[in-house]
N, CA, C and O atoms as a GROMACS GRO file, in nm:
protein
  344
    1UNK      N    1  11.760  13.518  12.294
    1UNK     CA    2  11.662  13.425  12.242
    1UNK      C    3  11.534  13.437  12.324
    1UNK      O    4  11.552  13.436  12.446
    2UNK      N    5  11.392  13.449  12.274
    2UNK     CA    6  11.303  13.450  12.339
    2UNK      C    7  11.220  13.354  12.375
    2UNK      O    8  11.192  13.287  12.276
    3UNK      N    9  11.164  13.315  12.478
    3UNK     CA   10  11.099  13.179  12.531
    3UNK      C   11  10.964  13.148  12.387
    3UNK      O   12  10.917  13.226  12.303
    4UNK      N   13  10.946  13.039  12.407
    4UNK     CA   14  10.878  12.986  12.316
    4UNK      C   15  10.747  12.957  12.390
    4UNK      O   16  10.753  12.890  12.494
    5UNK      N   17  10.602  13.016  12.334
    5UNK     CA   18  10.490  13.017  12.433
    5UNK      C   19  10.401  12.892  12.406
    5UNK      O   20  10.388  12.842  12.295
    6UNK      N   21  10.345  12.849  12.515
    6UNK     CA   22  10.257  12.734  12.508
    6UNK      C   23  10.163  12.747  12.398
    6UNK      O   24  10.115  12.857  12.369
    7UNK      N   25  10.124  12.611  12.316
    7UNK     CA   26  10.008  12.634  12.228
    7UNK      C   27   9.939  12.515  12.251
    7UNK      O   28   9.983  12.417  12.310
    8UNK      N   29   9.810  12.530  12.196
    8UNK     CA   30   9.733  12.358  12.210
    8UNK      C   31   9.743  12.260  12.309
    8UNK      O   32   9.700  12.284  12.422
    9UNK      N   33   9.783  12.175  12.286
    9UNK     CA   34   9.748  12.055  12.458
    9UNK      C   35   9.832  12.108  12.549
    9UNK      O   36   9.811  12.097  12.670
   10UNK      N   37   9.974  12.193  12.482
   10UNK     CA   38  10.056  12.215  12.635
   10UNK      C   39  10.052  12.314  12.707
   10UNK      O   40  10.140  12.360  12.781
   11UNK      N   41   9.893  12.367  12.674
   11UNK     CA   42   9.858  12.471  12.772
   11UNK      C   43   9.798  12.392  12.910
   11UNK      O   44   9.802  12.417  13.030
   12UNK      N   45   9.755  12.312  12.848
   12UNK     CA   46   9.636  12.244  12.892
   12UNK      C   47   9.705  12.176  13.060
   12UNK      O   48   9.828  12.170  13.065
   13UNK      N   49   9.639  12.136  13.166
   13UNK     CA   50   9.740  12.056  13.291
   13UNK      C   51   9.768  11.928  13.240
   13UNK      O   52   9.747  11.910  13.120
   14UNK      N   53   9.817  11.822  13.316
   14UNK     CA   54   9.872  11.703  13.297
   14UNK      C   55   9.757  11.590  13.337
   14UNK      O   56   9.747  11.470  13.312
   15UNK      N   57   9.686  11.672  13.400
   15UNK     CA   58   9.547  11.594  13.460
   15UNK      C   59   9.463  11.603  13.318
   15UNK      O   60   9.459  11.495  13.258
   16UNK      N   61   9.395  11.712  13.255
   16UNK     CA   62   9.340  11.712  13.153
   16UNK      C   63   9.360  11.654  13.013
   16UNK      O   64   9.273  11.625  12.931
   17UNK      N   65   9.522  11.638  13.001
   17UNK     CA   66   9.596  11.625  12.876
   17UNK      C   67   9.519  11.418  12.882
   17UNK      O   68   9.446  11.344  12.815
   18UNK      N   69   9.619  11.416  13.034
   18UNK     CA   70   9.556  11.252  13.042
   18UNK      C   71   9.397  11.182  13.070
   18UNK      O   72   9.381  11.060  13.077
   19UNK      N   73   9.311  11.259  13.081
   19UNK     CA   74   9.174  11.230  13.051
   19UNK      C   75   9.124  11.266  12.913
   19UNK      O   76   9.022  11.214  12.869
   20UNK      N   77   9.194  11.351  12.847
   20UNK     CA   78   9.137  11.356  12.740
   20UNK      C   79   9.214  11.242  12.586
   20UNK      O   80   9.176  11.229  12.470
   21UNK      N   81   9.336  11.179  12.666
   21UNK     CA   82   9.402  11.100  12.607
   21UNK      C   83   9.288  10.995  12.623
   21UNK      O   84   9.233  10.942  12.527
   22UNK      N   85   9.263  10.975  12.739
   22UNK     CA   86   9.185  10.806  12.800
   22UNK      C   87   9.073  10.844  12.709
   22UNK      O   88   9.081  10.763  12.617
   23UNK      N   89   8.969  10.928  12.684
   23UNK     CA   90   8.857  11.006  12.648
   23UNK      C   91   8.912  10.865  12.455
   23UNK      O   92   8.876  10.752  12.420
   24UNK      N   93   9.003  10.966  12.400
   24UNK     CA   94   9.045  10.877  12.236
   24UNK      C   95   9.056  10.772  12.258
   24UNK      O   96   8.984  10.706  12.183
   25UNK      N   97   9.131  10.692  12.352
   25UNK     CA   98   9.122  10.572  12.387
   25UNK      C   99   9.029  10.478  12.393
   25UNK      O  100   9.051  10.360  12.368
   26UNK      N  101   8.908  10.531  12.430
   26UNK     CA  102   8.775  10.435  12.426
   26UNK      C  103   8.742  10.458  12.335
   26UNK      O  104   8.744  10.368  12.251
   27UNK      N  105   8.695  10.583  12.301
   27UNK     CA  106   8.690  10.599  12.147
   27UNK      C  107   8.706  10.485  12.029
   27UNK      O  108   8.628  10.434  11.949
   28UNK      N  109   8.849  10.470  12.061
   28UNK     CA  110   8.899  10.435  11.955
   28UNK      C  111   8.875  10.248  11.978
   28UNK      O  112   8.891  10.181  11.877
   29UNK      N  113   8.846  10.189  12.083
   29UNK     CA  114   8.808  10.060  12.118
   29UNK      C  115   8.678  10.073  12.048
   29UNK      O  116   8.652  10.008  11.946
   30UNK      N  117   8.584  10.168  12.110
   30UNK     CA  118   8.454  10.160  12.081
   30UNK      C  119   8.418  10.138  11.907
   30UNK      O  120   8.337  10.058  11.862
   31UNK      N  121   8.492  10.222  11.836
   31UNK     CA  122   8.470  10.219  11.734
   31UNK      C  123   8.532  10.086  11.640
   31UNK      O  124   8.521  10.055  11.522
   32UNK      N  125   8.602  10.025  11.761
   32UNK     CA  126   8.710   9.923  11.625
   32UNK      C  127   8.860   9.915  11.580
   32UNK      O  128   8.922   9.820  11.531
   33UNK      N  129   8.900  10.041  11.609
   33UNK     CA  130   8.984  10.096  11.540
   33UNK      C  131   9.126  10.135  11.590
   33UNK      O  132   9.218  10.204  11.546
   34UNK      N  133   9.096  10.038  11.736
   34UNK     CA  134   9.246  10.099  11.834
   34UNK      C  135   9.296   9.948  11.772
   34UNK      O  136   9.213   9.864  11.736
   35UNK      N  137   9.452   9.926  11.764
   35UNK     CA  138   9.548   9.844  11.760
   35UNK      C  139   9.599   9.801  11.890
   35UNK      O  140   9.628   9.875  11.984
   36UNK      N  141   9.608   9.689  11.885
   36UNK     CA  142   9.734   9.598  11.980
   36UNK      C  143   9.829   9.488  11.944
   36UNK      O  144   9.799   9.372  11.915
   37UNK      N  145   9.937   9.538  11.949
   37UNK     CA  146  10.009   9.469  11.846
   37UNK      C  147  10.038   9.287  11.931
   37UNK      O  148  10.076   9.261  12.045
   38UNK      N  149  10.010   9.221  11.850
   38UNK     CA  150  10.041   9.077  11.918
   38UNK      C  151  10.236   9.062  11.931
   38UNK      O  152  10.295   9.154  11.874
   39UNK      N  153  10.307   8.979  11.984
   39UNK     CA  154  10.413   8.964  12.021
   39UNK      C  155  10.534   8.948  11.890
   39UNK      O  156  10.648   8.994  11.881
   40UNK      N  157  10.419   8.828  11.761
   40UNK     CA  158  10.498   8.866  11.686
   40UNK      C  159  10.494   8.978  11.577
   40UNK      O  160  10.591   9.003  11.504
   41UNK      N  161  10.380   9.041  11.571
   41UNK     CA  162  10.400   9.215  11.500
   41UNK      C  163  10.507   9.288  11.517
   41UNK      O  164  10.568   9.363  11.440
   42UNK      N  165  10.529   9.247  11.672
   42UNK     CA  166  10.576   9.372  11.796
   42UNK      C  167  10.757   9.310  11.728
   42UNK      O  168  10.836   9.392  11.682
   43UNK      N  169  10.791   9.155  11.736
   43UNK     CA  170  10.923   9.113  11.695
   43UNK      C  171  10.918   9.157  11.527
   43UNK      O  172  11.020   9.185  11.464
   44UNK      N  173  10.840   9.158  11.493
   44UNK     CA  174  10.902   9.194  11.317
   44UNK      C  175  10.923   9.338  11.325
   44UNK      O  176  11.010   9.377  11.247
   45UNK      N  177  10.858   9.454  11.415
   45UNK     CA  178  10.859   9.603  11.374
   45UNK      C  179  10.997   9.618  11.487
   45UNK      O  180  11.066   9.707  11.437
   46UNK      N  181  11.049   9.581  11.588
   46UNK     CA  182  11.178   9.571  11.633
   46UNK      C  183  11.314   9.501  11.510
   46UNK      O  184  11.430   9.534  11.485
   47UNK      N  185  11.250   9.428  11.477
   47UNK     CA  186  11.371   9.359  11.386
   47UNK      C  187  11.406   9.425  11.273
   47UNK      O  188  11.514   9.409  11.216
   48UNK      N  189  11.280   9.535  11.220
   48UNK     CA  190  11.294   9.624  11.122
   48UNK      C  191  11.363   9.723  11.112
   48UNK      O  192  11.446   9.749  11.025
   49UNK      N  193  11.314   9.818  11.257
   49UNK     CA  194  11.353   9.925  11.334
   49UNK      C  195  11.520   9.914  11.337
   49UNK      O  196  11.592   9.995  11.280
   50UNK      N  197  11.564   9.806  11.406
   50UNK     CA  198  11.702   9.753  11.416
   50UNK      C  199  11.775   9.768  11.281
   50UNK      O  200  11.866   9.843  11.249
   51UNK      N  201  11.698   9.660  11.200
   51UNK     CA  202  11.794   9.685  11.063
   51UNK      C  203  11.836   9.817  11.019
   51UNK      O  204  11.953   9.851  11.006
   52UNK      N  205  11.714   9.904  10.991
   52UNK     CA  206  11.715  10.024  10.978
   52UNK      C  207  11.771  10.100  11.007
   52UNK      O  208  11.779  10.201  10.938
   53UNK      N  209  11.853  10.083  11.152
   53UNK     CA  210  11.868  10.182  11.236
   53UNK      C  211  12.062  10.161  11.253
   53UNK      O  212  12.144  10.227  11.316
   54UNK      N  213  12.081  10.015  11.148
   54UNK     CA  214  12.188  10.001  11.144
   54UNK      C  215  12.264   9.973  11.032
   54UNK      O  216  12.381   9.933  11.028
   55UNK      N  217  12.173  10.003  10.921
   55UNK     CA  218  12.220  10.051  10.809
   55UNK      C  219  12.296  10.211  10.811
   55UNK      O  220  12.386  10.244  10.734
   56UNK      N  221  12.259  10.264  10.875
   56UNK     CA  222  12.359  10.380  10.911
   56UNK      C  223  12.515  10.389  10.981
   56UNK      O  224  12.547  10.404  11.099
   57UNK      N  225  12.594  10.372  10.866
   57UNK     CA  226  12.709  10.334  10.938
   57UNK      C  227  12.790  10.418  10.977
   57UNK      O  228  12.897  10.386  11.028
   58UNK      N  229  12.742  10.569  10.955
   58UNK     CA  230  12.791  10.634  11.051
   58UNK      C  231  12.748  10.676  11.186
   58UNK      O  232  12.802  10.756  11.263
   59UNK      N  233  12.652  10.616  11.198
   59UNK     CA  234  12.572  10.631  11.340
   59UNK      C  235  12.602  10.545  11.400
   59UNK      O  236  12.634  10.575  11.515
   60UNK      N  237  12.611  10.392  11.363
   60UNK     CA  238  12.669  10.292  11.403
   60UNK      C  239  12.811  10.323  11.489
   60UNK      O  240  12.836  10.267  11.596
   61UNK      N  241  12.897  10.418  11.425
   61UNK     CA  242  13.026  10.434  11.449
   61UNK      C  243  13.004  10.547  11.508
   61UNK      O  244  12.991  10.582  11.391
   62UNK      N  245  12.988  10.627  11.561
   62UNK     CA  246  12.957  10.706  11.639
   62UNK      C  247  12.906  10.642  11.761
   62UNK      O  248  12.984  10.653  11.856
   63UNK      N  249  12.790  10.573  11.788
   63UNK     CA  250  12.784  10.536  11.919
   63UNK      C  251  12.860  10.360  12.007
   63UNK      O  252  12.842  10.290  12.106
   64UNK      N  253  12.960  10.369  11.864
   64UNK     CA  254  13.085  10.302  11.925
   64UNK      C  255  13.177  10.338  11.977
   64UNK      O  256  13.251  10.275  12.052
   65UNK      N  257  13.187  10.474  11.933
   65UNK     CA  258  13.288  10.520  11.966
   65UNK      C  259  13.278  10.625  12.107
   65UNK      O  260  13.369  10.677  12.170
   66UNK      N  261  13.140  10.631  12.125
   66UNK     CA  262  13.111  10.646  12.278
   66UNK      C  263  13.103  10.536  12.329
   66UNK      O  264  13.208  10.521  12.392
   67UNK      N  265  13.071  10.491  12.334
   67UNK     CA  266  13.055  10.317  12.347
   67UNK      C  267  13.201  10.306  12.441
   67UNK      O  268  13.188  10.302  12.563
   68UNK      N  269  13.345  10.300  12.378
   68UNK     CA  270  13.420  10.314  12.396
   68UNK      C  271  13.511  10.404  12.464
   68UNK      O  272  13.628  10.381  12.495
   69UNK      N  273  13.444  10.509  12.484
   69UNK     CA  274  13.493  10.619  12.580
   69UNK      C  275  13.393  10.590  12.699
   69UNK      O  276  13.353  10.698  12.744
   70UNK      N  277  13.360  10.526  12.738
   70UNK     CA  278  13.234  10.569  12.860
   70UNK      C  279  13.324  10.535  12.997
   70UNK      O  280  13.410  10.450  13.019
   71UNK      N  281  13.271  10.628  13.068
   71UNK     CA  282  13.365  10.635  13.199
   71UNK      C  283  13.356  10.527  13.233
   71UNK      O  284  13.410  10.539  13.343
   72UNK      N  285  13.332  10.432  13.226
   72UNK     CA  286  13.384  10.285  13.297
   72UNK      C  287  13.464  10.193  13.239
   72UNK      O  288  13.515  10.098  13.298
   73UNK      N  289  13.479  10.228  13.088
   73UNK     CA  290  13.577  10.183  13.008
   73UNK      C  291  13.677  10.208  13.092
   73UNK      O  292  13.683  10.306  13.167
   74UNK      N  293  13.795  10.081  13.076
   74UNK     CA  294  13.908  10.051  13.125
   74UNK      C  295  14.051  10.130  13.051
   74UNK      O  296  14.132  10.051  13.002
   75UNK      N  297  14.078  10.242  13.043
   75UNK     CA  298  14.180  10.261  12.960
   75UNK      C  299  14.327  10.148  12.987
   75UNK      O  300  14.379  10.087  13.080
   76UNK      N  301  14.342  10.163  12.875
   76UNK     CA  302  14.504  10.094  12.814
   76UNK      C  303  14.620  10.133  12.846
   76UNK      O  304  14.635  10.250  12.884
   77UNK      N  305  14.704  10.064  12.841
   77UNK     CA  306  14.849  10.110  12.890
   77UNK      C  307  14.869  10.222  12.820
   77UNK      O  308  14.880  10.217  12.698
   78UNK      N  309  14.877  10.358  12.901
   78UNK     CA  310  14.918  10.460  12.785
   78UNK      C  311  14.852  10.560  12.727
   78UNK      O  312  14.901  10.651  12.661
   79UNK      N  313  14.709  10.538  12.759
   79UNK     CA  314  14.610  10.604  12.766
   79UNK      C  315  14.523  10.684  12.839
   79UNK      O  316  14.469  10.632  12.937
   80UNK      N  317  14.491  10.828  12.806
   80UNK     CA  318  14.462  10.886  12.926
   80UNK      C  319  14.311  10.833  12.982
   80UNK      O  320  14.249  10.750  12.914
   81UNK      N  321  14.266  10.875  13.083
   81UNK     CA  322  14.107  10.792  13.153
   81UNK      C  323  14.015  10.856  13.050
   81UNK      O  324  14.032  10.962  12.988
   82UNK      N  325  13.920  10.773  13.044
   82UNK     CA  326  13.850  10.847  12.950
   82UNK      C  327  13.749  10.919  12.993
   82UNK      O  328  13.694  10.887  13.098
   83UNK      N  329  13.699  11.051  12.906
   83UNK     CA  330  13.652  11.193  12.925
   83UNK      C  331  13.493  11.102  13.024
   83UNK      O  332  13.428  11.006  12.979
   84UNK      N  333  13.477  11.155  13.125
   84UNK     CA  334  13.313  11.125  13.176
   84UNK      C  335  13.236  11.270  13.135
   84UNK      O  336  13.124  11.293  13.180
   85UNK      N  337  13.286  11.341  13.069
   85UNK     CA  338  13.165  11.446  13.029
   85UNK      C  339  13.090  11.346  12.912
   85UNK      O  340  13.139  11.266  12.832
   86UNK      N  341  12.973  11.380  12.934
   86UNK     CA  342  12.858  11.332  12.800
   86UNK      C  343  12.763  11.409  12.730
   86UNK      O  344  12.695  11.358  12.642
   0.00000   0.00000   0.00000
Protein backbone atom coordinates (compact mmCIF):
# COMPACT_ATOMS: atom_id res chain seq x y z
CA UNK A 1 0.00 0.00 0.00
CA UNK A 2 1.42 3.36 -0.78
CA UNK A 3 1.51 6.42 1.62
CA UNK A 4 -1.04 8.91 0.89
CA UNK A 5 0.61 12.54 0.08
CA UNK A 6 -0.24 15.79 1.74
CA UNK A 7 -2.66 18.14 -0.14
CA UNK A 8 -4.13 21.64 0.75
CA UNK A 9 -4.11 22.85 4.48
CA UNK A 10 -2.18 19.62 5.51
CA UNK A 11 0.74 20.71 3.90
CA UNK A 12 0.57 23.70 5.48
CA UNK A 13 2.34 23.84 9.66
CA UNK A 14 0.01 23.86 12.62
CA UNK A 15 1.06 27.44 13.30
CA UNK A 16 -0.29 28.61 9.85
CA UNK A 17 -3.33 26.23 9.60
CA UNK A 18 -4.30 28.09 13.12
CA UNK A 19 -3.82 31.73 12.04
CA UNK A 20 -5.39 31.29 9.09
CA UNK A 21 -8.38 29.58 10.95
CA UNK A 22 -8.41 32.84 13.48
CA UNK A 23 -7.88 35.02 10.01
CA UNK A 24 -12.13 33.26 8.98
CA UNK A 25 -12.95 33.78 12.32
CA UNK A 26 -13.02 37.53 12.35
CA UNK A 27 -14.03 37.45 9.17
CA UNK A 28 -16.83 35.86 9.82
CA UNK A 29 -17.76 38.20 13.18
CA UNK A 30 -16.93 41.11 11.04
CA UNK A 31 -19.27 40.36 8.51
CA UNK A 32 -22.27 39.05 10.72
CA UNK A 33 -22.26 35.80 9.90
CA UNK A 34 -20.33 33.68 12.60
CA UNK A 35 -22.91 31.69 14.96
CA UNK A 36 -23.00 31.06 18.70
CA UNK A 37 -25.23 28.81 19.70
CA UNK A 38 -27.14 29.96 23.01
CA UNK A 39 -27.57 27.01 25.71
CA UNK A 40 -30.89 26.19 24.60
CA UNK A 41 -30.02 25.68 20.64
CA UNK A 42 -27.01 23.82 21.99
CA UNK A 43 -29.89 21.39 24.35
CA UNK A 44 -32.28 20.88 21.34
CA UNK A 45 -29.25 19.91 18.69
CA UNK A 46 -27.89 17.34 21.62
CA UNK A 47 -31.38 16.02 22.21
CA UNK A 48 -31.67 15.51 18.44
CA UNK A 49 -28.25 14.14 17.85
CA UNK A 50 -29.19 11.59 20.76
CA UNK A 51 -32.46 10.58 19.34
CA UNK A 52 -30.90 10.03 16.16
CA UNK A 53 -28.15 8.34 17.18
CA UNK A 54 -30.44 5.90 18.96
CA UNK A 55 -32.76 5.05 16.62
CA UNK A 56 -30.13 2.72 15.42
CA UNK A 57 -30.69 -0.34 17.10
CA UNK A 58 -28.08 -2.03 15.98
CA UNK A 59 -25.56 0.33 17.06
CA UNK A 60 -27.31 0.70 20.17
CA UNK A 61 -26.58 -3.08 20.68
CA UNK A 62 -23.33 -3.17 19.72
CA UNK A 63 -21.98 -0.66 22.08
CA UNK A 64 -23.81 -2.63 24.78
CA UNK A 65 -22.42 -5.25 24.20
CA UNK A 66 -18.99 -3.69 24.66
CA UNK A 67 -20.41 -1.94 27.21
CA UNK A 68 -20.57 -5.27 28.78
CA UNK A 69 -17.36 -6.81 28.04
CA UNK A 70 -15.15 -3.92 29.26
CA UNK A 71 -12.30 -4.99 31.37
CA UNK A 72 -13.74 -3.83 34.50
CA UNK A 73 -16.88 -5.59 34.06
CA UNK A 74 -17.27 -8.08 36.84
CA UNK A 75 -17.62 -11.53 35.26
CA UNK A 76 -20.24 -14.12 36.62
CA UNK A 77 -20.04 -17.30 38.15
CA UNK A 78 -18.79 -19.29 35.27
CA UNK A 79 -17.60 -16.94 33.10
CA UNK A 80 -14.42 -16.37 31.61
CA UNK A 81 -12.74 -12.49 32.49
CA UNK A 82 -13.60 -10.53 29.96
CA UNK A 83 -11.37 -9.93 26.70
CA UNK A 84 -9.38 -6.26 27.60
CA UNK A 85 -8.31 -6.16 23.92
CA UNK A 86 -10.35 -3.16 22.25
Amino acid sequence: MTARRKRGFALLSVERRRELASQGGRAAQAAGTAHQFTSEEARIAGRIGGVNVSADREHMSRIGTRGGKHRWAKPTDGDPPADTAD
